[in-house]
TORVEXRO-189251 format. One record per residue (C-alpha): chain; x, y, z; residue in three letters; residue number from 1. Coordinates in pm, 1 decimal. Each point is the difference from the previous one (the first is absolute). Layout:
<pts>
PT  cadena      east     north        up  residuo  num
PT       A         X         Y         Z      Ala  NUM
...
</pts>
This chain:
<pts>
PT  cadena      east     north        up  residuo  num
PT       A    2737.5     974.4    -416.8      Unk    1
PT       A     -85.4    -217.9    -265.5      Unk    2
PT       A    -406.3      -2.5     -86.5      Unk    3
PT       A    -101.2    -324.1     -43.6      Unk    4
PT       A    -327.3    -224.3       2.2      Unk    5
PT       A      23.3    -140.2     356.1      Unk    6
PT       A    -119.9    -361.0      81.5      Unk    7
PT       A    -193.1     -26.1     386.5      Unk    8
PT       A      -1.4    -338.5     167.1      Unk    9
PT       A    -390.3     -82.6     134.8      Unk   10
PT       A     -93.7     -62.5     362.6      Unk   11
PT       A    -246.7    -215.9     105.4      Unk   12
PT       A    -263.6      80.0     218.4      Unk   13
PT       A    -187.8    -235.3     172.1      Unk   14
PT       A    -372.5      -1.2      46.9      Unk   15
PT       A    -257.3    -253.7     193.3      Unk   16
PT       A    -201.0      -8.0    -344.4      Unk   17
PT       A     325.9     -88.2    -207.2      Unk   18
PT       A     137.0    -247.6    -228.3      Unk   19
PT       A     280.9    -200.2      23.8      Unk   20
PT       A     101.5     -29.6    -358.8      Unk   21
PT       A      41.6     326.4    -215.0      Unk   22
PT       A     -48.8    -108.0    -322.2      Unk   23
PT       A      17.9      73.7    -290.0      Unk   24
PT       A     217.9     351.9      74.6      Unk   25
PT       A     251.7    -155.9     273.7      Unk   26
PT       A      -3.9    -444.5     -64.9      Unk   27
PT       A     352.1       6.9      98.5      Unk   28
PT       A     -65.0     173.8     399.9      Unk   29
PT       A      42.5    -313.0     260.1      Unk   30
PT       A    -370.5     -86.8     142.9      Unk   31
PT       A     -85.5     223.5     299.3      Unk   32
PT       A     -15.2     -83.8     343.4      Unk   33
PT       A    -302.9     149.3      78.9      Unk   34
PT       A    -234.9     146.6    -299.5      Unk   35
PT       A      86.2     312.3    -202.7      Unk   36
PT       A    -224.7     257.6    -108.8      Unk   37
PT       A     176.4     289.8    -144.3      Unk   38
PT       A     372.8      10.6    -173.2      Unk   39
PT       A     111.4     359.1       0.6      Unk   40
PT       A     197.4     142.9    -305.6      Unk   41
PT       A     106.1     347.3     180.8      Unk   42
PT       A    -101.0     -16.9     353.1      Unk   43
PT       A     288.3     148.2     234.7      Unk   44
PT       A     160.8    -328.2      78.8      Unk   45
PT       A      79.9     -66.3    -390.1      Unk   46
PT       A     337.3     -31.6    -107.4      Unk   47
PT       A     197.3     120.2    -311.8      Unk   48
PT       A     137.8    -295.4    -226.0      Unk   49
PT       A     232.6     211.5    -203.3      Unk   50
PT       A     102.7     366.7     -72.3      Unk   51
PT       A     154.7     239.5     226.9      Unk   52
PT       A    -212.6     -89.4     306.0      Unk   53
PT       A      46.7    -363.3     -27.4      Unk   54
PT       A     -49.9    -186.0     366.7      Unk   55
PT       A    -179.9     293.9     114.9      Unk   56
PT       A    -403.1      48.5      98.1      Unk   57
PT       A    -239.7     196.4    -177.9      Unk   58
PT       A     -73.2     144.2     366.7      Unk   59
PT       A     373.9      84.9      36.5      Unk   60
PT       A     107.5     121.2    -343.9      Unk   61
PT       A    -309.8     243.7    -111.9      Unk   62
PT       A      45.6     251.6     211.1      Unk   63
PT       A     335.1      82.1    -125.3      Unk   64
PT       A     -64.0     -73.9    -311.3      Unk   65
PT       A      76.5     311.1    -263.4      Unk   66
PT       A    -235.4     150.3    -223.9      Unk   67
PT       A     122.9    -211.1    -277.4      Unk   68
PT       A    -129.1    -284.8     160.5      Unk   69
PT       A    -325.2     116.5     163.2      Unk   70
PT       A    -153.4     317.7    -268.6      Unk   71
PT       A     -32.0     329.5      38.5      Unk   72
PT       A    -343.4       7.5     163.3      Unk   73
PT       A      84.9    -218.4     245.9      Unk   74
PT       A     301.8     158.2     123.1      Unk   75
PT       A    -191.1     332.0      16.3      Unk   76
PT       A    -150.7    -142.6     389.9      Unk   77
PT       A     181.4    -115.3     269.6      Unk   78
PT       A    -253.7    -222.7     140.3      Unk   79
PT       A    -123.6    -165.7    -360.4      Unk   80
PT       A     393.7     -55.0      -8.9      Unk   81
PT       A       9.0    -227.5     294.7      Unk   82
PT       A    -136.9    -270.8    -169.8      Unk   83
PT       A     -49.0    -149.9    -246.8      Unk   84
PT       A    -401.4     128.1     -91.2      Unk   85
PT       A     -49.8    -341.3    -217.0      Unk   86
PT       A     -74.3    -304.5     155.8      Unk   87
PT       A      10.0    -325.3    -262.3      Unk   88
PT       A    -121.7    -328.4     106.3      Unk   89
PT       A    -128.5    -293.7    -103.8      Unk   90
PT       A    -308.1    -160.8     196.4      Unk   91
PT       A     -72.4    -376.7      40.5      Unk   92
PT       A    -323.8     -90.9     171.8      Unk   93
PT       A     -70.2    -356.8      23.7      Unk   94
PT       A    -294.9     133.0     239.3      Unk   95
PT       A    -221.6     260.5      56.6      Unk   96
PT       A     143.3     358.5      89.8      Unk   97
PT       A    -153.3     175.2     334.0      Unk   98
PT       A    -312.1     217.6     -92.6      Unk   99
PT       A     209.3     366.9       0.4      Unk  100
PT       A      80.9     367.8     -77.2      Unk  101
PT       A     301.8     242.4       9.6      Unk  102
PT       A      45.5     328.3      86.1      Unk  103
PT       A      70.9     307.3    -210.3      Unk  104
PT       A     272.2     255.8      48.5      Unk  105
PT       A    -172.4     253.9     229.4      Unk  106
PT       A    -150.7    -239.3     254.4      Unk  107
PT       A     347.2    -211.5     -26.6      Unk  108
PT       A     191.4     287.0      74.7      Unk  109
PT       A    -221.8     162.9     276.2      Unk  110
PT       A     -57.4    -411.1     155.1      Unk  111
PT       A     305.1    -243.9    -104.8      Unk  112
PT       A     305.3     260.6      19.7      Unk  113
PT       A     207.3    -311.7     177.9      Unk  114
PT       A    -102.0    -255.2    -274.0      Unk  115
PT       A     144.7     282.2    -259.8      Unk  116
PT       A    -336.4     237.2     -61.2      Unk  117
PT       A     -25.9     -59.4    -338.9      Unk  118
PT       A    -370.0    -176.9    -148.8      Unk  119
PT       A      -2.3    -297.1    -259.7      Unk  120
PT       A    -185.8      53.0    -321.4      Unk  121
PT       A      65.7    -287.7    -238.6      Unk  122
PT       A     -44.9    -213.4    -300.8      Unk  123
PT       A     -10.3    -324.9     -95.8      Unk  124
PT       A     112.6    -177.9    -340.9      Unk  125
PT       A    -155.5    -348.1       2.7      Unk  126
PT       A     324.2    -247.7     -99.1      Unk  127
PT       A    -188.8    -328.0      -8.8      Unk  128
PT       A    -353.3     -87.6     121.1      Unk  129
PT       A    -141.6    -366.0     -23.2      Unk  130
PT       A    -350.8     -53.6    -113.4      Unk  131
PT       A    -233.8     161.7     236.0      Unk  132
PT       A     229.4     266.1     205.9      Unk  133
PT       A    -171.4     252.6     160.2      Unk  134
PT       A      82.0     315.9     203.2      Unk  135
PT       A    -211.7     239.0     178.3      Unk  136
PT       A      32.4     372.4     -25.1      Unk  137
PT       A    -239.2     261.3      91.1      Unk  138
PT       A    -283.7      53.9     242.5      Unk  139
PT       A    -330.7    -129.1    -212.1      Unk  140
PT       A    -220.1     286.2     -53.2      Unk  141
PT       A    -278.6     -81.9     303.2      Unk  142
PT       A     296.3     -17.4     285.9      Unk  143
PT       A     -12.1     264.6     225.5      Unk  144
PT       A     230.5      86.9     290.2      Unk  145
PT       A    -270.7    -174.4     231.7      Unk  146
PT       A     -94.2    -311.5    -183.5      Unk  147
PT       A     405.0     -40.0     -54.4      Unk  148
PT       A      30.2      14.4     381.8      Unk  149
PT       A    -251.4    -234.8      47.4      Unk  150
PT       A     180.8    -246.1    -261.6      Unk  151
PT       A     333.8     -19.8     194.4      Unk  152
PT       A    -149.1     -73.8     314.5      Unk  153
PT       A    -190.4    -281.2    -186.2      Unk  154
PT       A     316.6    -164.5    -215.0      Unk  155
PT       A    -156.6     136.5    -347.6      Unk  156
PT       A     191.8     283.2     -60.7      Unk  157
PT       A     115.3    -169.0    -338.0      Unk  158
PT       A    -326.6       6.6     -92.3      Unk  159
PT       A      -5.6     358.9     -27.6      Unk  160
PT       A     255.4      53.8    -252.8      Unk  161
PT       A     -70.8     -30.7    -379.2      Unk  162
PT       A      93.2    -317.6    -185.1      Unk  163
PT       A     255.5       5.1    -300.4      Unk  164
PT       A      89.0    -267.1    -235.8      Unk  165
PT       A     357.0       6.4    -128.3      Unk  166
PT       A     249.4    -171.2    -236.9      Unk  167
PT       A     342.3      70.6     -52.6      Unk  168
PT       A      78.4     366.8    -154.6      Unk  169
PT       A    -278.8     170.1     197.3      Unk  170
PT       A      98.3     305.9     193.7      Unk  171
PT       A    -192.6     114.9     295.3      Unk  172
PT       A      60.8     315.5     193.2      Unk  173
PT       A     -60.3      63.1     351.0      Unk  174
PT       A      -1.2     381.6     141.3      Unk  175
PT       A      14.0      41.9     385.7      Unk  176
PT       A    -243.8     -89.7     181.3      Unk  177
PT       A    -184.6    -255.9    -251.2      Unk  178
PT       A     -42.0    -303.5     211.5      Unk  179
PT       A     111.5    -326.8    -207.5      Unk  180
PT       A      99.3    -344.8      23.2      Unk  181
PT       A     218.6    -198.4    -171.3      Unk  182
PT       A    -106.0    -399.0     -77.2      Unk  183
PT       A     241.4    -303.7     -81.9      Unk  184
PT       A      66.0    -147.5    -351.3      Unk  185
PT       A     161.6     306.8    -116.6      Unk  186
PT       A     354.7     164.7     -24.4      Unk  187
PT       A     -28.1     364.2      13.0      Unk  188
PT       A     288.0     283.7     -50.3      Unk  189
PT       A     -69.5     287.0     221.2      Unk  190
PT       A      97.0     374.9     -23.7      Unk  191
PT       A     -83.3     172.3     252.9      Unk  192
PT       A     146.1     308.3     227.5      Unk  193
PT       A     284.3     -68.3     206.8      Unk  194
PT       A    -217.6    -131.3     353.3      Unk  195
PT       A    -103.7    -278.3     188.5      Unk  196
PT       A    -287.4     154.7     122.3      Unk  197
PT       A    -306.1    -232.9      36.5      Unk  198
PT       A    -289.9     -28.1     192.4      Unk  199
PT       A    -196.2    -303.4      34.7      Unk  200
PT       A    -347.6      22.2      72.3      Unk  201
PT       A     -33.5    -415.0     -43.4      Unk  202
PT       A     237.5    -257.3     -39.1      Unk  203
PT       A    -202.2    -387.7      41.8      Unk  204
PT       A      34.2     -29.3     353.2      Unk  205
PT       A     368.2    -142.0    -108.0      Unk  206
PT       A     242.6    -111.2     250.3      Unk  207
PT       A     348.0      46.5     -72.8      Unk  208
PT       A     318.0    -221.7      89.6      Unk  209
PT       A       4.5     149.5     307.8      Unk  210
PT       A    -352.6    -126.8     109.0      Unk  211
PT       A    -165.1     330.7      -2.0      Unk  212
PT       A    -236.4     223.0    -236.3      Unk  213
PT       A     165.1     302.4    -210.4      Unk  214
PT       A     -76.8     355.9     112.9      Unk  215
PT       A    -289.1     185.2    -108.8      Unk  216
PT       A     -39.7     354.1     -77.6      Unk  217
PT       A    -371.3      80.0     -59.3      Unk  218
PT       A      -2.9     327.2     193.1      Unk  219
PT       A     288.4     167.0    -250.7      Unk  220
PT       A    -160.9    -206.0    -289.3      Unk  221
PT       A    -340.9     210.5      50.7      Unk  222
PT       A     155.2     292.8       7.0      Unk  223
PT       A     162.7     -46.2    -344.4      Unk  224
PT       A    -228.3    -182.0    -145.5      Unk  225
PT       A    -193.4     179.8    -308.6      Unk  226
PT       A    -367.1     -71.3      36.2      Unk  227
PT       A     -90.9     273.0    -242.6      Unk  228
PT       A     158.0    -207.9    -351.4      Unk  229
PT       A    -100.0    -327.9      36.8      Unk  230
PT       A     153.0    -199.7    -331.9      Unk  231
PT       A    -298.9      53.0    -144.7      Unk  232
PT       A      10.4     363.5     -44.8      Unk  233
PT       A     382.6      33.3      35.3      Unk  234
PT       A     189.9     -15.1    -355.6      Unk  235
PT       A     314.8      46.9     171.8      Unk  236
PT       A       6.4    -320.6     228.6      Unk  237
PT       A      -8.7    -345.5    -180.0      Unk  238
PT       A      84.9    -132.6    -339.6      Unk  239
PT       A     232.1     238.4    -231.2      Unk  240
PT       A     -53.2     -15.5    -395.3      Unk  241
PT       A     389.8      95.2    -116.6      Unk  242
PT       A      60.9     209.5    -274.3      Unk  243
PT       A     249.6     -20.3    -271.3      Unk  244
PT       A     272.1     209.0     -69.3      Unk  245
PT       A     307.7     -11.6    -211.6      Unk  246
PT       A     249.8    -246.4      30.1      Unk  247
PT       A     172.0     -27.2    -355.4      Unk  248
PT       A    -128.6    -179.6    -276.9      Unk  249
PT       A     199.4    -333.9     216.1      Unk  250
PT       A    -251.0      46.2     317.8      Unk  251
PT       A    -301.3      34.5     155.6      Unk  252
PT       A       9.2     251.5     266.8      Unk  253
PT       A    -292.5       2.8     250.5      Unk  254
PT       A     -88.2     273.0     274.3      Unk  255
PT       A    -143.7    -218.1     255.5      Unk  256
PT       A     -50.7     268.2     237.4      Unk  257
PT       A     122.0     354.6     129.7      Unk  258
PT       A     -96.4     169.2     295.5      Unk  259
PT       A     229.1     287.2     206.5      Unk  260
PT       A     205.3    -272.2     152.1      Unk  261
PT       A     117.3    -252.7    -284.7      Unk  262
PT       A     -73.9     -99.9    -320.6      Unk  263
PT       A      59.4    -335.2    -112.5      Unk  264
PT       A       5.7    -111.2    -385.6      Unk  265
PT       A      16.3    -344.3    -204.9      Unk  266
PT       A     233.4     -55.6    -268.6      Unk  267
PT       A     -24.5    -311.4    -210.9      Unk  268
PT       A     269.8     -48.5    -278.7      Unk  269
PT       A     211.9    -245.5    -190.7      Unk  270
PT       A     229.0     201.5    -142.3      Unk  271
PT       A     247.7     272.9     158.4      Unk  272
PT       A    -165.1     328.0     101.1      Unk  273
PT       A     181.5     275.7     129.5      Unk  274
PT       A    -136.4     229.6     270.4      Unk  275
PT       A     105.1     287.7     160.3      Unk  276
PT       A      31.9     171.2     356.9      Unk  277
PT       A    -142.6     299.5      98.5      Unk  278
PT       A     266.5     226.7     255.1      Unk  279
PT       A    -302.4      71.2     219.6      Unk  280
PT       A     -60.9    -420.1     123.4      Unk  281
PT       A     104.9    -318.9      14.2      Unk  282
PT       A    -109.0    -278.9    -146.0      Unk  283
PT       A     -75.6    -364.3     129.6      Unk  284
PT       A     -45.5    -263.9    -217.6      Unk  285
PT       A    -168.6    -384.9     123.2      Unk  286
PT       A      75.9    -279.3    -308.4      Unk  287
PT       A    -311.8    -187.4      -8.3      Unk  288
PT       A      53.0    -204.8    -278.1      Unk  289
PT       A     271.9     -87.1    -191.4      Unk  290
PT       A     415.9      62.7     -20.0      Unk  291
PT       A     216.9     182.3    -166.7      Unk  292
PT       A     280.2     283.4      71.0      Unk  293
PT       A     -29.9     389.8     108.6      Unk  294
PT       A     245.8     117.5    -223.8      Unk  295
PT       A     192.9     357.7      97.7      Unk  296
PT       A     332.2     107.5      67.1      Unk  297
PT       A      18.3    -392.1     156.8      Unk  298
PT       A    -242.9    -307.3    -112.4      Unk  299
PT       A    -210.5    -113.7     315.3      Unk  300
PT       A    -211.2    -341.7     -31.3      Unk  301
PT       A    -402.0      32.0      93.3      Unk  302
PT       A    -184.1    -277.0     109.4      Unk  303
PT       A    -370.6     -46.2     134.3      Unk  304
PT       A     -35.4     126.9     374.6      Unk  305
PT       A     235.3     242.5     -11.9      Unk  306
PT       A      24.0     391.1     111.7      Unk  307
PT       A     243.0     206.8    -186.7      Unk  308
PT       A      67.2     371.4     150.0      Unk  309
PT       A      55.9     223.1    -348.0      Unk  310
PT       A     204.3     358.2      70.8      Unk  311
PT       A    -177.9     317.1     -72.2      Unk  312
PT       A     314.1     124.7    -161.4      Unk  313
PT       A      50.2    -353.5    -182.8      Unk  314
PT       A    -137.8     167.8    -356.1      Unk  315
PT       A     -75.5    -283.3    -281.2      Unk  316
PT       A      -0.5    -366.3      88.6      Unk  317
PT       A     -75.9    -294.4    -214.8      Unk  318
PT       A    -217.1    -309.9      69.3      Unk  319
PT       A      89.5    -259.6    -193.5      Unk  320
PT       A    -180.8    -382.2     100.6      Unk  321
PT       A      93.6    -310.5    -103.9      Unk  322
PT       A    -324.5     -96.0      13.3      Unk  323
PT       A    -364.2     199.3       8.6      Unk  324
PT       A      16.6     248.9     309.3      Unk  325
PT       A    -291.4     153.3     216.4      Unk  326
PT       A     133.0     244.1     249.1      Unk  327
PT       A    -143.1     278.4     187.9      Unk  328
PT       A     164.0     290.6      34.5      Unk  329
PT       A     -93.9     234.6     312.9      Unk  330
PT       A      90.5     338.8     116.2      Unk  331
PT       A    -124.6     299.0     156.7      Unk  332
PT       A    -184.1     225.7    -259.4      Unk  333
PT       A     -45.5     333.9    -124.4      Unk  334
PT       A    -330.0     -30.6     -76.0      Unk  335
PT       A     -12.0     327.7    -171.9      Unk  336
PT       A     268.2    -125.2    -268.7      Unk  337
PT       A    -126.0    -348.8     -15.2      Unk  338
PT       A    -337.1     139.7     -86.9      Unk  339
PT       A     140.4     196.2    -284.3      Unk  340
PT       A      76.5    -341.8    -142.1      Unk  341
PT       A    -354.6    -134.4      14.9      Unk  342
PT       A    -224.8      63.6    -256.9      Unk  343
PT       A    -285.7     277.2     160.2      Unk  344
PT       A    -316.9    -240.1      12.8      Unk  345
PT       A     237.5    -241.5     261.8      Unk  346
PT       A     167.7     305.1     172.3      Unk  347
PT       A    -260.3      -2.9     316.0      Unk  348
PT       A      63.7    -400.3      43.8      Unk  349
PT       A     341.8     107.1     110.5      Unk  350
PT       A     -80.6     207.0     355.7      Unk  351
PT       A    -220.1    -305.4     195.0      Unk  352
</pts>
């Protein structure tokens, strides 16, 4: 089989508090029916562009995929083999996100077995933010379990969550079970564990196109909810500072975040760099700026808004834009080896 950088076609996913242009990474889609919220980069229903699994879904072609493809580490379990364990998207709120929280792995797998078991930790890189965006992430440090209670039943359970300013290039991370919100007049690239699990503890008293109010889920909410690391006290919840590592002398290479379930880095460069594969993971790589050509055994053409699956096996591959490039670059981590490469004052930033 030939190892190749592998392009994935988006889905769009559409969400009551949606837009219905997605600018600036997709100005060519057709306008939406109904609002969109979400465009996924590797959900299951994804399909190949090119390569040897061309016409095929992410969903259908990962679990046969060979080691080559997938890494070493991920072939090693049957069940983190089923799927794909990254989920890419892009999110476009033109209003307010429901008041929320998701699970983590053991109460997933002991409570949502039929929606897959598996918890959501993620991250958030801030692609554009007008003048004034705000999310909300954290419980603020006087919020107990009662007083939160008390807020749902009375419509201020934003309230409750901590405040943060943002502007594009932030990066926030959210553990399970930090309740957050997400507001409108930003574009934000999410990383996040491969799940759908959410569960809304407020959500506007919206109606949606079929006349009736979304589903709440305050009783599973409380029970995941972490009361005892409000924002405040919490460094691993909230705003990430990155930290630099090498690129080459032709990039800047930032470490936005790492945890046990992905790590996600930004590279910025306007002339080729070359990187290189490790035979234990994949890669993915989202173009958020800029075009150019992924130059290997073939030449493939990046543009903004798109996913590229990169081979474990693939080796050395060369970036080379046409014009300045950001791109992140994600993958599941050894976190032992990838603190090796940090210098020993940053090492403990890596484990939130």
């Amino acid at each position: 089989m030939i190892l190749a950088p592998a392009r994935l076609d988006p889905c769009r996913v559409p969400r009551i508090w949606g837009v219905h242009s997605l600018q600036p990474f997709f100005p060519d889609a057709p306008g939406a029916a109904e609002p969109v919220g979400e465009v996924w980069l590797t959900g299951d229903a994804c399909r190949f562009a090119n390569g040897p699994y061309a016409g095929q879904t992410l969903g259908e072609a990962w679990p046969r995929m060979p080691t080559e493809w997938t890494g070493t580490r991920i072939a090693s379990t049957s069940a983190a083999h089923a799927r794909i364990p990254l989920l890419a998207k892009f999110i476009f709120p033109a209003d307010k996100l429901s008041v929320q929280v998701h699970p983590d792995d053991a109460y997933a797998q002991e409570h949502e077995q039929a929606a897959g078991g598996v918890g959501k930790t993620e991250m958030w890189y801030v692609a554009k933010a007008s003048a004034g965006a705000t999310i909300r992430v954290g419980l603020r440090s006087n919020v107990t379990r009662e007083s939160f209670a008390r807020s749902i039943d009375a419509g201020t359970a934003e309230d409750c969550l901590q405040p943060i300013a943002v502007r594009a290039g932030d990066t926030i991370f959210i553990p399970a079970g930090t309740a957050h919100s997400i507001g409108p007049g930003v574009v934000l690239y999410e990383m996040q564990q491969h799940s759908d699990l959410t569960y809304r503890v407020f959500d506007y008293n919206r109606v949606g196109a079929d006349g009736k109010t979304r589903e709440l889920h305050v009783k599973k909410a409380m029970d995941v909810l972490r009361f005892d690391a409000p924002i405040s006290t919490d460094a691993r919840a909230g705003r990430v500072v990155p930290i630099a590592l090498s690129g080459g002398p032709d990039a800047e290479r930032l470490l936005l975040v790492a945890c046990r379930y992905f790590a996600v880095e930004r590279w910025e460069f306007a002339r080729p760099v070359t990187l290189e594969t490790s035979p234990e993971r994949f890669e993915l790589l989202t173009s958020l700026r800029g075009t150019g050509r992924i130059a290997v055994n073939h030449e493939f053409t990046y543009a903004p808004g798109q996913a590229w699956l990169v081979p474990a096996a693939l080796g050395s591959y060369t970036l080379e834009p046409t014009e300045p490039t950001t791109l992140l670059r994600s993958y599941v981590p050894n976190l032992e080896a990838l603190e090796q490469e940090l210098a020993g004052d940053h090492a403990h930033t890596v484990r939130p």
